[in-house]
C-alpha positions as CSV (number, residue, x, y, z in Angstrom):
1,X,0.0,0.0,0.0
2,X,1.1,3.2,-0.8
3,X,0.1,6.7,-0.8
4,X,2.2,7.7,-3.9
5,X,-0.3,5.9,-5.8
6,X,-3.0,7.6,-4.0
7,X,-3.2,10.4,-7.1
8,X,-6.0,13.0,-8.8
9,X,-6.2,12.5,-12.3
10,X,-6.7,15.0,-15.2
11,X,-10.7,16.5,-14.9
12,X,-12.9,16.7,-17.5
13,X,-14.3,19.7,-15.9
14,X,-16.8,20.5,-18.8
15,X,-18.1,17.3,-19.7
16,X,-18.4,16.5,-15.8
17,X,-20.6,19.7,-15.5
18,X,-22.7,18.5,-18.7
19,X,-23.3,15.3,-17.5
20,X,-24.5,16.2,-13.9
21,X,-27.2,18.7,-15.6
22,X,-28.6,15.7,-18.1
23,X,-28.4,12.9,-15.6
24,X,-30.2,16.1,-13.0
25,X,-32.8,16.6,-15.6
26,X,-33.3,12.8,-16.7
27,X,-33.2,11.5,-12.4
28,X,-33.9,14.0,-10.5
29,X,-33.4,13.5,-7.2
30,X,-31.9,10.5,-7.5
31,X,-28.7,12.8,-8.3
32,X,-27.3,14.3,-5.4
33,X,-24.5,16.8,-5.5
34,X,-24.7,17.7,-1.8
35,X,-20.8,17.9,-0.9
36,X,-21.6,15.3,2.6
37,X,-23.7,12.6,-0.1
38,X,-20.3,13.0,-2.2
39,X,-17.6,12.9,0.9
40,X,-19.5,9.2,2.3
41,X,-19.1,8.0,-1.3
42,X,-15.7,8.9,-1.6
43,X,-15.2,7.4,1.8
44,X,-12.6,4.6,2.6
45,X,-12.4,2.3,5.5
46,X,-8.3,2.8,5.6
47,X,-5.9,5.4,5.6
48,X,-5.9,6.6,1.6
49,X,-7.2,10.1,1.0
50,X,-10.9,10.8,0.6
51,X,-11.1,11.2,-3.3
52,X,-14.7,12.5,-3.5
53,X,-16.9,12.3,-6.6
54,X,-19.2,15.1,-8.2
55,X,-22.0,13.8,-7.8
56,X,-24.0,10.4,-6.5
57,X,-27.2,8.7,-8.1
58,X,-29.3,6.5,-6.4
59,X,-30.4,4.0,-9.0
60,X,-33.4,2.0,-9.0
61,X,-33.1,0.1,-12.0
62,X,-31.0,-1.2,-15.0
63,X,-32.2,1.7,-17.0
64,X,-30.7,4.5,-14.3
65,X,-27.7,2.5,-14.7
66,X,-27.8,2.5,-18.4
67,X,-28.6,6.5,-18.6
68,X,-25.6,7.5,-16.2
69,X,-23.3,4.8,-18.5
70,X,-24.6,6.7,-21.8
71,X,-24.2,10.1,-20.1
72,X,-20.8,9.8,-18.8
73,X,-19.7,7.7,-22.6
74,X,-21.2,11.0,-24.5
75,X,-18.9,13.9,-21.9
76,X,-16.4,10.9,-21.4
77,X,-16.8,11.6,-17.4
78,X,-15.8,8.5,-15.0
79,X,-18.4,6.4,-13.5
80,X,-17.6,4.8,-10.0
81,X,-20.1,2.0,-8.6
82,X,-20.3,1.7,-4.7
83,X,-22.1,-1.1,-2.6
84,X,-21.2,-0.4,0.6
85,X,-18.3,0.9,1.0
86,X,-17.0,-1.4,3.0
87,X,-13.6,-1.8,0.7
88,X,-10.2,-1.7,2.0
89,X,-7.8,-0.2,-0.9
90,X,-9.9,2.9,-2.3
91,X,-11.8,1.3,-4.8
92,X,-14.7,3.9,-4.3
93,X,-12.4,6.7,-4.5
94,X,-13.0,9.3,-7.6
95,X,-9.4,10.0,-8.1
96,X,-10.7,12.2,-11.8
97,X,-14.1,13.2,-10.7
98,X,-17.0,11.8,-12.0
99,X,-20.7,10.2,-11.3
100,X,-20.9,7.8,-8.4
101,X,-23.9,4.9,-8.8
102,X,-25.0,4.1,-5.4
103,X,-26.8,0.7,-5.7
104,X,-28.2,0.5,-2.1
105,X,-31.7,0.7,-3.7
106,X,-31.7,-2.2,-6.8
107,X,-31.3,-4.4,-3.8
108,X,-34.2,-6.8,-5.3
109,X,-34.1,-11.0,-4.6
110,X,-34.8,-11.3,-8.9
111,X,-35.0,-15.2,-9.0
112,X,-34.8,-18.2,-6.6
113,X,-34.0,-21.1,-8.4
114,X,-34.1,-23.7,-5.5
115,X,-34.0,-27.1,-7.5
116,X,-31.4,-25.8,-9.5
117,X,-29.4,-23.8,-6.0
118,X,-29.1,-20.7,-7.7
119,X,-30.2,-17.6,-7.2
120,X,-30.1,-14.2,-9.4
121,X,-30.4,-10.7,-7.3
122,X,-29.4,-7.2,-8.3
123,X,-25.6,-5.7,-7.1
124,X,-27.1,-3.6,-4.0
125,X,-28.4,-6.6,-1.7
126,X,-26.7,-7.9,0.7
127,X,-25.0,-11.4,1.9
128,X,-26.9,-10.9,5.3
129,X,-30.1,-9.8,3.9
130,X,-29.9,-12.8,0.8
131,X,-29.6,-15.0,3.3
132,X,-32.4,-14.1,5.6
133,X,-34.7,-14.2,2.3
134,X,-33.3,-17.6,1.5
135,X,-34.0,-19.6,5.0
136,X,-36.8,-20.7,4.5
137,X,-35.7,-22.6,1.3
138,X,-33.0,-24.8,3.0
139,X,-30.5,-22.9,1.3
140,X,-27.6,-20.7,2.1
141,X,-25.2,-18.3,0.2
142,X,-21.7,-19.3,1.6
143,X,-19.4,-16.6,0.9
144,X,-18.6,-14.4,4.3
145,X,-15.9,-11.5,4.1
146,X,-16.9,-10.4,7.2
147,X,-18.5,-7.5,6.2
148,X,-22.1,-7.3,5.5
149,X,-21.2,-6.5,2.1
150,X,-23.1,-5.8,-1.2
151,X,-23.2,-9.0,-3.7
152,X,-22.2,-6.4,-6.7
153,X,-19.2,-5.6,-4.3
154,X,-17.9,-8.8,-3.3
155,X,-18.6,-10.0,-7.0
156,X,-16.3,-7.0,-8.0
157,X,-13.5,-7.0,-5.7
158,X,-13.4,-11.4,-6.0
159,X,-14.3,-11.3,-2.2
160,X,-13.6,-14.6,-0.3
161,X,-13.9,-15.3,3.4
162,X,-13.8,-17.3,6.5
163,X,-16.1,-20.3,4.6
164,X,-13.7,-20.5,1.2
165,X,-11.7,-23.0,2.4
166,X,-14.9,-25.3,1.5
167,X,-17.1,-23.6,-0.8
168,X,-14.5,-21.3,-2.4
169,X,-14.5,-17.5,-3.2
170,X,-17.1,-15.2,-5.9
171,X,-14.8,-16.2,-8.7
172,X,-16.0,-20.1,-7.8
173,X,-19.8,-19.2,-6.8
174,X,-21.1,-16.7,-9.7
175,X,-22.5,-18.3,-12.0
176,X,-23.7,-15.3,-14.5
177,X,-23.2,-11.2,-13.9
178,X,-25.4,-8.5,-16.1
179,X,-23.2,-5.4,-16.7
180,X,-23.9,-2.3,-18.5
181,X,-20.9,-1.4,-20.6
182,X,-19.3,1.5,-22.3
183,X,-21.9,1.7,-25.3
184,X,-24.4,1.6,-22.3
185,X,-26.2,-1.3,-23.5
186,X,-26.4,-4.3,-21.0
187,X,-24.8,-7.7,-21.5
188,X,-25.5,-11.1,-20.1
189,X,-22.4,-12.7,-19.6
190,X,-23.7,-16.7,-19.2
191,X,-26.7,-18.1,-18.4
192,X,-27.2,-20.3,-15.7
193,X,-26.0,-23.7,-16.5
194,X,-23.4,-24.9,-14.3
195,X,-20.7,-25.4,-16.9
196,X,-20.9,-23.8,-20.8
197,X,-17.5,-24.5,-23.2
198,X,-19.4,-21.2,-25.1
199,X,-16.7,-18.8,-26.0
200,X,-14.7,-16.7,-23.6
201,X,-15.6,-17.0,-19.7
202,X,-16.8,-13.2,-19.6
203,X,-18.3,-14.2,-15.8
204,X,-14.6,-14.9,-14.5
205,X,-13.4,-11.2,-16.5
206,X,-16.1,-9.4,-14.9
207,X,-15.8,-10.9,-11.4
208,X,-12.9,-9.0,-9.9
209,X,-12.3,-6.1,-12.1
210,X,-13.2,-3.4,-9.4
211,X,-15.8,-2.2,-11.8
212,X,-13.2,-1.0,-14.1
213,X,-14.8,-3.1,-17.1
214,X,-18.2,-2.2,-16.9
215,X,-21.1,-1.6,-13.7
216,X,-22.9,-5.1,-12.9
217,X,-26.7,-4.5,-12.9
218,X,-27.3,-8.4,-11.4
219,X,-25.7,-11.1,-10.5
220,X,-26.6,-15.2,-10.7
221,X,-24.9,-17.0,-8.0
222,X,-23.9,-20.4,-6.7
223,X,-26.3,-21.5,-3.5
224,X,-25.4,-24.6,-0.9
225,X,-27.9,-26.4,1.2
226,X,-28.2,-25.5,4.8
227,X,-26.0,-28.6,6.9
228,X,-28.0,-30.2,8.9
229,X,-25.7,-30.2,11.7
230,X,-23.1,-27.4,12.5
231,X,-19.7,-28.0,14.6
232,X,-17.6,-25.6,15.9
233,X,-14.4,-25.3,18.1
234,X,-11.5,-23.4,19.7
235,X,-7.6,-25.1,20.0
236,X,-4.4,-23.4,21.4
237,X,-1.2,-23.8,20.3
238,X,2.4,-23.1,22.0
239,X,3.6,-21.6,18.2
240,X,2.5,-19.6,15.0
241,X,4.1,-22.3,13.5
242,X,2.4,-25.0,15.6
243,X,-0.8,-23.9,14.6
244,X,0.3,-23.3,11.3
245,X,1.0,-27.3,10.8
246,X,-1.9,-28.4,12.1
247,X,-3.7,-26.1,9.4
248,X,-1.6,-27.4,6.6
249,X,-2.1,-31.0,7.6
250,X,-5.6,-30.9,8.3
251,X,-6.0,-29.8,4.7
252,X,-3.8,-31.8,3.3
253,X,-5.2,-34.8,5.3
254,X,-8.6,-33.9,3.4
255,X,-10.2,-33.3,6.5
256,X,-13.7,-30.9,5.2
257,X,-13.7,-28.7,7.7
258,X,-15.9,-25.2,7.0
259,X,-14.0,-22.5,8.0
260,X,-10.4,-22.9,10.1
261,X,-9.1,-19.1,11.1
262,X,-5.8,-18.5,12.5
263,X,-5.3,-16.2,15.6
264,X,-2.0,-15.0,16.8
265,X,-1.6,-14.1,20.6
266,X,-2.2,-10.3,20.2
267,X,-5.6,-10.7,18.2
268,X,-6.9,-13.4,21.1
269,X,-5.7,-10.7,23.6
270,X,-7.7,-8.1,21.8
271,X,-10.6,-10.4,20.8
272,X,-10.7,-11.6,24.6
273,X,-11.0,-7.8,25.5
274,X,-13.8,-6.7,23.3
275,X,-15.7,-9.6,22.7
276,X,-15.7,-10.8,26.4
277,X,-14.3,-14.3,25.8
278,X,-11.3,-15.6,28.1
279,X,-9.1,-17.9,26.1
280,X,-5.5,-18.5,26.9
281,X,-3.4,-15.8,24.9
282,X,-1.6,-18.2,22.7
283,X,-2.1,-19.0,18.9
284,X,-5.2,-20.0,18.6
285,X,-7.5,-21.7,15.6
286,X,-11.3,-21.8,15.5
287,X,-12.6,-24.4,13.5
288,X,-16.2,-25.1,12.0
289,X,-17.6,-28.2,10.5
290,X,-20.7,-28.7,8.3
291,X,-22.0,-32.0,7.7
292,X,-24.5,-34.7,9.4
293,X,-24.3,-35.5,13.0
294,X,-22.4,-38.6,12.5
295,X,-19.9,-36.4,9.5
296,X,-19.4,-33.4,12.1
297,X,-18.4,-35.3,15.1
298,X,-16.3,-37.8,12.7
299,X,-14.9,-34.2,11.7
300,X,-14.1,-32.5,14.6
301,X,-12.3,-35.8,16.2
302,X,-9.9,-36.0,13.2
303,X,-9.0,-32.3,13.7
304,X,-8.4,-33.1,17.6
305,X,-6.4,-35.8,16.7
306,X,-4.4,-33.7,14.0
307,X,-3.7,-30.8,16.4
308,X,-3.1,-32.8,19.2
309,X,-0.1,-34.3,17.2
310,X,1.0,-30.4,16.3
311,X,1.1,-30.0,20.1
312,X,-2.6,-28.3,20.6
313,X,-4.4,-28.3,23.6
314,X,-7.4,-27.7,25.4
315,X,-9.5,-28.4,22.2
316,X,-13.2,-27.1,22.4
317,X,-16.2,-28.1,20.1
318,X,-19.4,-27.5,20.6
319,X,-22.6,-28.1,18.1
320,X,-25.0,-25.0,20.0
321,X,-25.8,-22.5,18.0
322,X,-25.4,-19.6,20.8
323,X,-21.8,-20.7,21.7
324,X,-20.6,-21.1,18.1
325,X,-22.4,-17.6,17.1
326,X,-20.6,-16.3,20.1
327,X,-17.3,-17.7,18.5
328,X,-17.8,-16.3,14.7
329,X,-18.8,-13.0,15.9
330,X,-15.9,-12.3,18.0
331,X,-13.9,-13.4,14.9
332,X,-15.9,-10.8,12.8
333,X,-15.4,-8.3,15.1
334,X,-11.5,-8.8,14.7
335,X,-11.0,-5.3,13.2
336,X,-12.5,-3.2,15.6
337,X,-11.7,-5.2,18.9
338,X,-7.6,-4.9,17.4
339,X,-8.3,-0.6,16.8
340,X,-9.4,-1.0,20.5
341,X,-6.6,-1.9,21.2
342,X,-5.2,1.4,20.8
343,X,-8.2,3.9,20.1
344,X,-5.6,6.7,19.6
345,X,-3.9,5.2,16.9
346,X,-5.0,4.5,12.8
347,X,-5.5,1.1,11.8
348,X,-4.1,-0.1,8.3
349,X,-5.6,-3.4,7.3
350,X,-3.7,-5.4,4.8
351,X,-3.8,-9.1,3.6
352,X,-1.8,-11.5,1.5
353,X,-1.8,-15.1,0.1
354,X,0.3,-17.8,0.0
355,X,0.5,-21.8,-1.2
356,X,-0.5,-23.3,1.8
357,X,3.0,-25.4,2.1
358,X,4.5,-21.9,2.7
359,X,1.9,-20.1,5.2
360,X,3.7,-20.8,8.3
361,X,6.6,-19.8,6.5
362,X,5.2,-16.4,5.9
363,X,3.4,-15.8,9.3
364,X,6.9,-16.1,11.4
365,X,8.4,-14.4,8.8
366,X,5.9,-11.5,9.5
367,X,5.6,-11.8,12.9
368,X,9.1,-11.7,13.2
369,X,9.0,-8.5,10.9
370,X,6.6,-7.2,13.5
371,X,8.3,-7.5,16.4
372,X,11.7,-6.0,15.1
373,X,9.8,-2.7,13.6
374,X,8.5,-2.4,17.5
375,X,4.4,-2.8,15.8
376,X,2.0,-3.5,17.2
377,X,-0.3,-5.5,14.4
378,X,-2.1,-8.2,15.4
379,X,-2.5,-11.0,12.7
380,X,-5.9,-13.3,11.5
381,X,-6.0,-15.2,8.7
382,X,-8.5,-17.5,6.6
383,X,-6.0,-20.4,7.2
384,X,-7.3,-23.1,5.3
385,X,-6.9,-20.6,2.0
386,X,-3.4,-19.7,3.2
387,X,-4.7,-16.1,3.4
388,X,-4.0,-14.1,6.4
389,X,-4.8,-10.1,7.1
390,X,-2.7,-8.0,8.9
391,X,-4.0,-4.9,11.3
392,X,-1.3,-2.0,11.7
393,X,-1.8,0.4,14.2
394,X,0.1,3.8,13.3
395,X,0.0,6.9,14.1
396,X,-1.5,8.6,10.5
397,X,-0.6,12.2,11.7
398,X,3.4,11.4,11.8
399,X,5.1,11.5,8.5
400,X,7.9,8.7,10.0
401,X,5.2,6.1,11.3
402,X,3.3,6.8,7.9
403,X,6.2,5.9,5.6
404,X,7.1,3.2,8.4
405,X,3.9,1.1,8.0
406,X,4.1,1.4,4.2
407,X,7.4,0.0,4.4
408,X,6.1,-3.1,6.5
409,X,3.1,-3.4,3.9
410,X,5.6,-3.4,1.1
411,X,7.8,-5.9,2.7
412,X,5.0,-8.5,3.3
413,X,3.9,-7.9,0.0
414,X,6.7,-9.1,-1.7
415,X,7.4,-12.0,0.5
416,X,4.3,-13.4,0.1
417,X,5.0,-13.2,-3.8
418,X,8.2,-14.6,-3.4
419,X,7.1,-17.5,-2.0
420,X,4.8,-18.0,-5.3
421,X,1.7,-16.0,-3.3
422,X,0.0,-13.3,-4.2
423,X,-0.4,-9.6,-2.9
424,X,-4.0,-9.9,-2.1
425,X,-6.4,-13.0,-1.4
426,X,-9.5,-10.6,-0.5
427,X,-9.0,-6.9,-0.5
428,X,-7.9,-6.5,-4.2
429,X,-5.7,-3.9,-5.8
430,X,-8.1,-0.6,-5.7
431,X,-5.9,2.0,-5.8
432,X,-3.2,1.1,-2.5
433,X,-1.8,-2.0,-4.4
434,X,-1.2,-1.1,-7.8
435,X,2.7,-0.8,-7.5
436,X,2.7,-5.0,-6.1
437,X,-0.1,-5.8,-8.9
438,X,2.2,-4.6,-11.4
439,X,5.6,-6.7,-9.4
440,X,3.1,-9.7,-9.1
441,X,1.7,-9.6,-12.8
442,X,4.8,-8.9,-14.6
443,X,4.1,-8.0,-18.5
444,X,0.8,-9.7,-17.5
445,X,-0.3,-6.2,-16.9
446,X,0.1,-4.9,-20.7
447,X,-2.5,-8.0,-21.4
448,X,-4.4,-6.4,-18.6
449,X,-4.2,-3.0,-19.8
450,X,-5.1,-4.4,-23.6
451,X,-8.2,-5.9,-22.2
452,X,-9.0,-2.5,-20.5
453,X,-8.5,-0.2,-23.7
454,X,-10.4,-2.6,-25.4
455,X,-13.6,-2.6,-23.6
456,X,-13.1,0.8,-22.1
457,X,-11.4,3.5,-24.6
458,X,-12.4,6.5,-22.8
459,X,-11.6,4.6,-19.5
460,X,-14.7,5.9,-17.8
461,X,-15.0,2.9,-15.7
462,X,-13.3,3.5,-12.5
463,X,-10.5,5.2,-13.5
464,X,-7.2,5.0,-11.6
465,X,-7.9,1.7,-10.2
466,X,-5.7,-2.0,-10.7
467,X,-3.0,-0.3,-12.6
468,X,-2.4,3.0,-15.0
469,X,-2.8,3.3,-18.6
470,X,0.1,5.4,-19.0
């Protein structure tokens, strides 16, 4: 992450100021220009610099969509989508200006397909509310970043989470997006058979672009049955690397388990703090297994067996719903119970990935990192996935601790690719990873930037973001 690459772009003043008064006359209110709509929309859960756009619409259908697309393709002005905002590396930012498309209200359940376990629902509901409207089907949408995030988010940014370790990340679970593209005419990308040898995989090119291909007006996703019996548990472990093995040879043992998230010793302490839960502050792993009530137990006893061998102890599983609830959302509320930690202090959240042979690898090599640099930064990871995040605390006022914590982000960065990872398993590029994209990608990125130009030769969509042009 850096904030070199935190820039403003050349402004197309005029055409921004024609395209506000069509889109005012053709929406209405739906446009708002009111500087505190624009500052939330240009709003950023880290550290980058609030990059506001000109003005936000509120869209209600495809066709809003389609008019701000056409409008901002005639002035050439940028067009940001937002779902939340809950994204980590300034992907909402306006870095050039430009027409926000708020989709909190195309938040519509379209289709329920239960005998086929797919569903189709516009970009602005969410993974909470989707699956409140689906319990009563016996069916579930697995994909959990933490945040109650928008599906047109997740589906942009290739979100993941604590389950993909067994039902695997948006790139894996959409099946089919609708996106409005630079002519402003909407495309269907697939339809909703589960596997099509029909020309180019357009899904997979549109999932994970950060809107910088086109704006998704719907999305077709993946659905898994409810299991009919849910295990959870808590083991402790004398080592990062303890912990780490019994990780790697629980999947490598082909153990199912659900989810299996990775706690160093400062994150229990924080998460013992804020959530109100007193486990030993060691590593820690909590564990979660889906299955029958035969399958879960079977489960959770090969895990025991697995971490006992690693040196775990005092391993905990439980099949109540309250205690296991109790368990996830203290891990959900990892962020804020580490900014407790020191309320005085910025947070900077930052995540890598890495084969799974080399996570522990990569942990004690970051811990280590941590402890020499005097942060503090407590550590949680999606295990299973090799993915783990990274919470540094830093004073954002002081030039020194600034340029400090962005040369601990840059370091882990490249050790995770140098141990054939990746810069990002969750957060994506946005705009405070675009130097590592380009280290990671290599000349990849000209492909990238071909398939850019191609589909987007004004680059209205979401300019600044993934890499430069020039």
């Amino acid at each position: 992450m850096a904030l070199k690459d935190v820039v403003a772009g050349k402004r197309n003043e005029e055409g921004i100021a024609s395209a506000l008064a069509v889109l005012k006359q053709q929406l209405g209110d739906r446009l708002q220009t009111g500087q505190a709509f624009r500052e939330q929309h240009g709003h950023t859960t880290t550290y980058l610099t609030l990059q506001a756009p000109d003005g936000v619409v509120f869209a209600e259908n495809a066709d809003d969509v389609k008019a701000v697309v056409k409008a901002c393709a005639q002035y050439k002005v940028p067009v940001i989508p937002f779902g939340t905002g809950s994204s980590l590396e300034g992907q909402v930012n306006a870095p050039n200006g430009g027409i926000c498309i708020d989709f909190s209200r195309m938040n519509r359940i379209i289709e329920v397909n239960a005998e086929d376990l797919d569903v189709t629902v516009e970009p602005g509901v969410t993974r909470e509310d989707l699956n409140v409207y689906l319990r009563d089907t016996g069916l579930f949408f697995p994909i959990d970043p933490g945040a109650n995030a928008s599906i047109g988010g997740m589906a942009s940014t290739r979100a993941s989470g604590t389950n993909a370790v067994r039902y695997g990340t948006m790139k894996d679970n959409v099946l089919a997006v609708t996106a409005v593209v630079a002519n402003g005419e909407e495309i269907r990308t697939a339809r909703r058979a589960r596997k099509s040898s029909a020309g180019y995989d357009l899904t997979r090119l549109f999932v994970g672009a950060e809107g910088t291909l086109g704006v998704i007006t719907s999305v077709t996703l993946r659905l898994q049955g409810i299991p009919e019996k849910i295990a959870g548990g808590v083991c402790t472990f004398d080592s990062i690397k303890a912990a780490c093995d019994a990780v790697i040879m629980t999947i490598q043992m082909g153990v199912p388990v659900a989810r299996i998230e990775l706690l160093d010793e400062v994150q229990v302490r924080a998460c013992n703090a804020y959530s109100g839960l007193n486990y030993a502050e060691k590593p820690t792993l909590f564990v979660e297994f889906h299955g029958t009530e035969e399958t879960a137990a079977l489960q959770s006893q090969q895990f025991a067996e697995i971490a006992a061998e690693c040196g775990g102890v005092d391993f905990r599983w439980t099949s109540d719903a309250a205690e296991r609830n109790k368990l996830w959302k203290a891990r959900h509320d990892a962020y804020w119970a580490s900014r407790a930690l020191a309320p005085h202090l910025d947070g900077l959240s930052t995540d890598v990935c890495v084969p799974i042979s080399r996570l522990a690898d990569c942990v004690v090599e970051t811990q280590r990192d941590i402890e020499e640099n005097g942060f503090l930064a407590p550590i949680v990871g999606h295990a299973g996935d090799g993915n783990f995040h990274v919470l540094i605390l830093f004073d954002g006022k002081d030039a020194e601790s600034v340029a400090k914590t962005e040369a601990f982000v840059a370091r882990l960065n490249r050790r995770a690719i140098a141990m054939d990872g990746t810069c990002t398993g969750e957060h994506g590029i946005g705009q405070g990873k675009m130097s590592f994209l380009a280290e990671e990608a290599g000349n990849a990125l000209d492909l990238m930037r071909a398939i850019k130009t191609s589909l987007d030769p004004d680059n209205i969509f979401n300019p600044g973001k993934l890499f430069r042009l020039v």
